[in-house]
N, C-alpha and C positions, 0 to 999 in steps of 0.2 A: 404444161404440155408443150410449151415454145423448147423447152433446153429437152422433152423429147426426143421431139424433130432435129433437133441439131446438132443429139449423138446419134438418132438412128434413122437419119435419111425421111422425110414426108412423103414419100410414094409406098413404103410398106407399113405407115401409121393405121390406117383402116383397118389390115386383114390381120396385123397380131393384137391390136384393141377388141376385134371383135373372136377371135380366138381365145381370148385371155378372159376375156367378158363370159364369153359361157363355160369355158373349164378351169377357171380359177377363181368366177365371182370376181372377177376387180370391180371395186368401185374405187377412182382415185380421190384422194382423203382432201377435202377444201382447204387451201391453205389456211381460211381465216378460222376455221373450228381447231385447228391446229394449233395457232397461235393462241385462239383464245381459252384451251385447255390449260395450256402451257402457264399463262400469266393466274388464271382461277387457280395454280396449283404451286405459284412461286415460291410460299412460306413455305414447302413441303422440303425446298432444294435448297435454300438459306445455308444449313450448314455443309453442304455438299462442295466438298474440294476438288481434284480431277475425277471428274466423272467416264467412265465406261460405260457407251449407248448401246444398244444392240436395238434393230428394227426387222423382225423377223422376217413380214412380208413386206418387203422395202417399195413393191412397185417401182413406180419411175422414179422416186425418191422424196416425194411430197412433204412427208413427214421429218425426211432427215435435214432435209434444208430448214425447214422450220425449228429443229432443237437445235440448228449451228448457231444458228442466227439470235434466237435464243440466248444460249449459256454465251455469246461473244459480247452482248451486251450487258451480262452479269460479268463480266470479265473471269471465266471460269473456264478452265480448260475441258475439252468434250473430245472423247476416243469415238470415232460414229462407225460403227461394224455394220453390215445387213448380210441377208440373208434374201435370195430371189430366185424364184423360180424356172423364169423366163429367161432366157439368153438375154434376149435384146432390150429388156430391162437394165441387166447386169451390164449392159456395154454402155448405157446411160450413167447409172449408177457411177460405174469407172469412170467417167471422162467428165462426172462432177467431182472427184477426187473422194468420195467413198470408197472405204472398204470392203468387198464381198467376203466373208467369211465361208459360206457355203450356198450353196444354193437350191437345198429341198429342205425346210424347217421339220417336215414329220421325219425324216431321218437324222435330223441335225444329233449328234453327242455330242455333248458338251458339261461343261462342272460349273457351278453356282460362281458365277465372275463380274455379274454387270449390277451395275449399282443404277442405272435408269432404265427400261425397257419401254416403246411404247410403240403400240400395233394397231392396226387395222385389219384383219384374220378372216376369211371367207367366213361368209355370217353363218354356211354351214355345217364349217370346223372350228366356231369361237369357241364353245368351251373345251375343246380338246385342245386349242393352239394355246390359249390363258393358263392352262392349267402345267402345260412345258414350260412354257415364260416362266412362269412363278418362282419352277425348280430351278430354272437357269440365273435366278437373282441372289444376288452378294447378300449378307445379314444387314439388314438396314438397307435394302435395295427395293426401290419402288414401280411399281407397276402400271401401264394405263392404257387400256385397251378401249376398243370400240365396238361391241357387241350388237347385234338384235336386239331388243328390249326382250322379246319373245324367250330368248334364251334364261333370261334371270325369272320374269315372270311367270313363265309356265316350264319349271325344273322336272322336266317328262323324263331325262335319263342319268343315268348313275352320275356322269362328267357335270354334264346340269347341277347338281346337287351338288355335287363338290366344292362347283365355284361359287352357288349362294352361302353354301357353308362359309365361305373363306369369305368373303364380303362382309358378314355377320362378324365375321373373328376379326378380320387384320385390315378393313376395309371399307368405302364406301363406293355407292354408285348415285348418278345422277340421271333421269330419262329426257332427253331430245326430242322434238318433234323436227320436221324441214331441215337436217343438219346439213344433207346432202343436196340443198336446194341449187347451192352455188358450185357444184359438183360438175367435173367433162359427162359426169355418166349422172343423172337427176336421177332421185328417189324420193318418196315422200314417209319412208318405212320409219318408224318410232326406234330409236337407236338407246341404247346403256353405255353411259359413259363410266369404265369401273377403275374404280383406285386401288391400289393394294401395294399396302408396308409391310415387307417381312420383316418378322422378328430378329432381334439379335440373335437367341438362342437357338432357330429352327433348322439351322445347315449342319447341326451338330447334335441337340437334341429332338424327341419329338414332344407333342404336344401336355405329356405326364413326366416330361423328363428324362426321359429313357434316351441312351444313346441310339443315334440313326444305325439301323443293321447293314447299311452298306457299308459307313465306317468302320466297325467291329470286321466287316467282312476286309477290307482292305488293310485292318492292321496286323489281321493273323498271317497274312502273304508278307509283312516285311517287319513281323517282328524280331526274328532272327539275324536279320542284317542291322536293325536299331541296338539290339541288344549288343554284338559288334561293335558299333561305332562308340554308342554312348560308355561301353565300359573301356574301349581302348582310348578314349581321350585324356582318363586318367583324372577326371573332373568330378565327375559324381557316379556312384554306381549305378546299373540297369535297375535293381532291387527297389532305391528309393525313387526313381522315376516313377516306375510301374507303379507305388503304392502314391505318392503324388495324383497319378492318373485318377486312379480309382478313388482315395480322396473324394479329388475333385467333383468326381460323376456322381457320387452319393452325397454329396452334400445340394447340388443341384435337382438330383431325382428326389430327395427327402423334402426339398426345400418346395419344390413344385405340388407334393402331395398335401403340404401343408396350406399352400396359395389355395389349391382346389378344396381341402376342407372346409378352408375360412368362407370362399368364397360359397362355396354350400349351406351354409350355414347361414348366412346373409340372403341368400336367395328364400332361404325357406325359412324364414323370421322377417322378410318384406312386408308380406301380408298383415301382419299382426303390426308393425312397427307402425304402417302406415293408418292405421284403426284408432291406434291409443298415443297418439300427436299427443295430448297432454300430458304424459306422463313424462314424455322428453325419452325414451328409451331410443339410442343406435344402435343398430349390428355391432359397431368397434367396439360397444363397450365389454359384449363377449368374446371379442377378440385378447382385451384388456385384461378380462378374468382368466382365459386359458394361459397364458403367459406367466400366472400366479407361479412362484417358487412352491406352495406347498400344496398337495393336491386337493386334500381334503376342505383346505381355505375356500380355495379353486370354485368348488364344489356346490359348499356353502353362499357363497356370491353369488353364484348360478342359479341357481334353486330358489334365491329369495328376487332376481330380478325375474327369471320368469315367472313365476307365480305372481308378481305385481303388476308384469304385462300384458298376463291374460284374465286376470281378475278386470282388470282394466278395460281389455277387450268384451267380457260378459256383459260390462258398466255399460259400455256404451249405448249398445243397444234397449237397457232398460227405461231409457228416457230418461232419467230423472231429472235432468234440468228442468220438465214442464213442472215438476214440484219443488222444486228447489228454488230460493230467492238468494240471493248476492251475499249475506249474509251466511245463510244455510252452507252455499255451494262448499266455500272453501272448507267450512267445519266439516263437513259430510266426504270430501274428496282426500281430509288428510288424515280420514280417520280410516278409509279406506287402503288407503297407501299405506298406511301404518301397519295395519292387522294384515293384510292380503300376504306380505313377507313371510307371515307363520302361519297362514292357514291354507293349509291342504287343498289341490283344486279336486276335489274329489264331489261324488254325484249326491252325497248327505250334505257335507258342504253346502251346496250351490243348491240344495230344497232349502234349508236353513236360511240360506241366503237370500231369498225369495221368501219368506215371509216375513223378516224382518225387512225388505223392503217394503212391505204391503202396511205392515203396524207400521211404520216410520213413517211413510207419505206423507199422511194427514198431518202427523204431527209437526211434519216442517211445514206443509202449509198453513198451520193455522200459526206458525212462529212467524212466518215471514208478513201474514197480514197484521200481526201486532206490531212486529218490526216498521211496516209501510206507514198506519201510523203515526209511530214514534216518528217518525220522518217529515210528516207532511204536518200534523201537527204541535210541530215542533218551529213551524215558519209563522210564529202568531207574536204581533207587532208588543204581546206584555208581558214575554217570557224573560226570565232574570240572567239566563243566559244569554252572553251577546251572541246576535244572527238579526239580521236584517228581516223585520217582519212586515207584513201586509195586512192592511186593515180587511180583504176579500178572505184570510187564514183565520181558522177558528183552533182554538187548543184545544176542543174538545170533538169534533168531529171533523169530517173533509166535505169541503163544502163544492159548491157547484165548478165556481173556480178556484184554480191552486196556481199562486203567482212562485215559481222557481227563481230564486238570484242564483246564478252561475249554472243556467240548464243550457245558454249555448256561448260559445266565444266565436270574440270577431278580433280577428286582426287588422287595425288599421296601420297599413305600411305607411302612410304619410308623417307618422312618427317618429319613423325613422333616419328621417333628411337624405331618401335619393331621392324628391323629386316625384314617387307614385304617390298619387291623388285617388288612390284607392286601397279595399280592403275586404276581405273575406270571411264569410262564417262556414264553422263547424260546429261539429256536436263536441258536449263538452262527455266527459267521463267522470267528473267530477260527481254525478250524480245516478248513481248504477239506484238506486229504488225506483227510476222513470221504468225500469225492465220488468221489475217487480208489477207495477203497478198493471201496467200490460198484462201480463202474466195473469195477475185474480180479476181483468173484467173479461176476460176471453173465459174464466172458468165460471164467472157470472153468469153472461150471455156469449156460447160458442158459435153463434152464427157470426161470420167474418172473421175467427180464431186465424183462419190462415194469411189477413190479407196485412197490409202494413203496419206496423209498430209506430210507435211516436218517433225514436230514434231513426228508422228507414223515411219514413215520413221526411224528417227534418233534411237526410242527407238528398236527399232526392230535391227540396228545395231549392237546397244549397247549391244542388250541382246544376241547377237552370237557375240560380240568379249571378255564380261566377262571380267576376269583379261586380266590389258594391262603389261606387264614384261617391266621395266627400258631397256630401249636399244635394246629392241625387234621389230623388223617392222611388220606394222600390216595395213591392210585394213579399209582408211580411210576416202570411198567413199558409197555413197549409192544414191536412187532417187526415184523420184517419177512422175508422169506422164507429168508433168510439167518442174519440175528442176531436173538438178545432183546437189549431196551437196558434199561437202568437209573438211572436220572439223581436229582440231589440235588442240593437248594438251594443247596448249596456251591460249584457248576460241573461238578462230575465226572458223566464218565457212562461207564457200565460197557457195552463191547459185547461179544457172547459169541457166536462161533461156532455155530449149529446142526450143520453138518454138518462133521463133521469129517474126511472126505474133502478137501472143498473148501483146508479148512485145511492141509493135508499136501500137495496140489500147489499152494496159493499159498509157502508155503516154500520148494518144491523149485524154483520158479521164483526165488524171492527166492537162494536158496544157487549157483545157476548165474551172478549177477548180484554177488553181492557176496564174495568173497573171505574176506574176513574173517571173515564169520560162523561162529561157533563159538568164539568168544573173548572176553574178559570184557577190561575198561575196562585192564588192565595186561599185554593181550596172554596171559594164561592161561585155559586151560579153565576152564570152570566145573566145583567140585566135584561128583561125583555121575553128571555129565552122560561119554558114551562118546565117544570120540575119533572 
């Protein structure tokens, strides 16, 4: 406000401030939001060589002293144009060595020429002033205005709409609270701070490719005189220009219909892609297929990946992992992947489909409890196969305790010689049957079905015990509705039946499943134990 007054005199500052204030809306723009747009938005001007400014509603000049200042300490050359309304604005303006280009912006004509624009626009002419700017910006020309919030937020009129649209497309905004706090003129009003990068192609094409119809419109006015020039140079004829042209514009407009199909295509296979994460399916990969040389190939690709990713999609929802054990899963997921490619997604299909899930169930359940078994009594200290056994492990049933070697790991960093005198555990993967086992005592006793696992258990530990210090005692127990666990530096972990109810019919389930059981590694009873 000081270099105001001292291009336009301090005895007529009050009565064109408050003239300007009620029929122009000025609020004058803080230097320091100014500046701090400008640096929030420097990566954007990196490649930017002499820059063309234009400040529409320039006021006293707030804004333009701040992009001088600016692009001089980028070492960047800056053209600063404005535009004002106000006379005595304009005679500030000049006597800070700005440019005035014109001085009423809703009349302004002008051709797409600036490569920076940035405004402050009567909050009640922002979308109508942003939406001129935009047109007036070079391809690769960025935009930055300062809105009402109210304007982006409540898109009440057609202009409204335009500029969220274009925000959505080429653009971002940010919302301000107090911007204007440090302001000649305070407001406490919620302000949009909006960005906007035009396209390369958009001063020339429109948004499907198609040539802009004012340029059509201005080439038919001076085709005649082109056609003149280019054939009297004696360089190349009119003929192959004109087909050059055109070329050109169909290969752009063909090219553009293609972006928007691919892109269509991607939008409406989202849903699904993000469903059937297992399967690994992209949208690109049908970009990959339509690309095919021969159509019919094409076709064939097509047909066998969608049908794998909605077979998939059906999958998911069926549960089946609640019947399904580590074992089972992969057998059952790639026998599904397999067949899904050549079977019809059709409505007999998918009844078919459905009741061999219903006969199948059972049958992986009662596979993975032989499987669990095989597993746990398979940790018994007189098995001929080497495995570290435990005198608590029976070969013939699962007893109250089951001592795991390698159910958790601990890294001790002190091993390493920096120096840390500490070390951490996790859960190991080594042994996916702890899922299983989970798995058939929630379908034993389902009360507490929903609450922690052994594995969630263990991480939940782990993440409240953090660094474990060499030599330090430390809490090395946890549980879950089911088991207490127990675990040690050394890999093992102890899990211990609570109810032993539970215990007594997963056996009986296990001894209806495996023959054998009740026999020791040489085919005899165990001592002690009743026949």
């Amino acid at each position: 406000m000081k270099l105001f007054k001292k291009f336009t005199g301090g005895n007529k500052m009050n009565r064109i401030l408050q003239h300007t204030i009620k029929r122009h809306q000025y609020y004058p723009t803080p230097a320091k939001l100014v500046k701090d747009i400008l640096e929030s938005l420097s990566s954007k001007f990196r490649d930017m060589e002499e820059i063309n400014f234009l400040e529409p509603c320039a006021g006293d000049g707030a804004i333009c002293r701040e992009v001088k200042d600016f692009f001089k300490e980028l070492e960047k050359p800056v053209n600063i144009h404005c535009i004002e309304i106000e006379e005595i604005f304009q005679n500030s303006l000049k006597g800070q060595g700005f440019h005035i280009l014109d001085r009423d912006f809703e009349e302004y004509k002008g051709i797409p020429f600036y490569d920076l624009i940035f405004m402050n626009p009567p909050f009640a002419k922002g979308a109508k002033f942003l939406l001129k700017a935009y047109d007036l910006l070079n391809a690769d020309g960025k935009l930055i205005c300062l809105l009402n919030a109210q304007t982006i937020k409540n898109p009440c009129n057609k202009d409204r709409e335009l500029v969220k649209n274009l925000i959505n497309r080429v653009g971002d905004v940010k919302y301000l609270n107090n911007a204007f706090s440090e302001s000649n003129r305070k407001t406490d009003i919620e302000i949009a701070v909006v960005y906007l990068r035009k396209p390369l192609y958009e001063n020339e094409f429109d948004f499907f490719g198609g040539i802009q119809t004012d340029i059509l419109s201005d080439e038919e006015k001076i085709r005649e005189k082109l056609k003149s020039k280019v054939n009297s140079s004696q360089l190349i004829s009119f003929d192959k220009v004109d087909y050059a042209v055109n070329v050109y514009r169909n290969c752009v407009e063909q090219i553009f219909k293609g972006i928007d199909t691919i892109t269509s295509i991607k939008n409406s296979l989202k849903y699904i892609e993000a469903e059937t994460k297992e399967f690994n399916i992209e949208p690109d990969e049908f970009i990959k297929i339509m690309l095919e040389k021969d159509q019919e190939e094409a076709k064939e690709k097509a047909i066998k990946t969608i049908r794998k990713m909605i077979w998939g999609f059906v999958l998911k929802f069926c549960q089946m992992d609640q019947y399904l054990f580590h074992k089972q899963q992969s057998d059952f997921y790639h026998k599904i992947e397999k067949g899904s490619v050549s079977l019809p997604f059709t409505k007999d299909n998918i009844l078919q489909f459905f009741d061999n899930i219903f006969l199948q169930r059972e049958k992986y359940f009662q596979a993975g409890i032989e499987d669990l078994f095989n597993e746990i009594t398979s940790y018994h200290n007189g098995n001929t196969v080497h495995r570290e056994g435990w005198k608590t492990n029976k070969n013939w049933k699962i007893n109250k305790k089951i001592i795991v070697d390698w159910g958790v790991e601990f890294s001790d960093y002190s091993k390493y010689g920096y120096g840390s005198r500490y070390g951490d555990f996790r859960v190991s993967y080594r042994r996916e049957w702890i899922d299983d086992l989970d798995k058939i005592v929630r379908k034993i006793q389902p009360e507490g079905a929903s609450a922690l696992t052994i594995k969630d258990a263990l991480r939940g530990r782990f993440q409240d015990l953090g660094k474990v210090y060499i030599g330090e005692k430390f809490d090395n127990t946890c549980e879950t509705p089911y088991f207490h666990l127990r675990f040690f530096k050394k890999g093992s972990l102890h899990i211990v039946f609570k109810n032993s109810e539970v215990l007594i019919q997963l056996n009986k389930l296990g001894s209806k499943l495996r023959r054998d059981l009740g026999y020791d590694d040489f085919g005899k009873r165990q001592k002690g134990e009743a026949a």
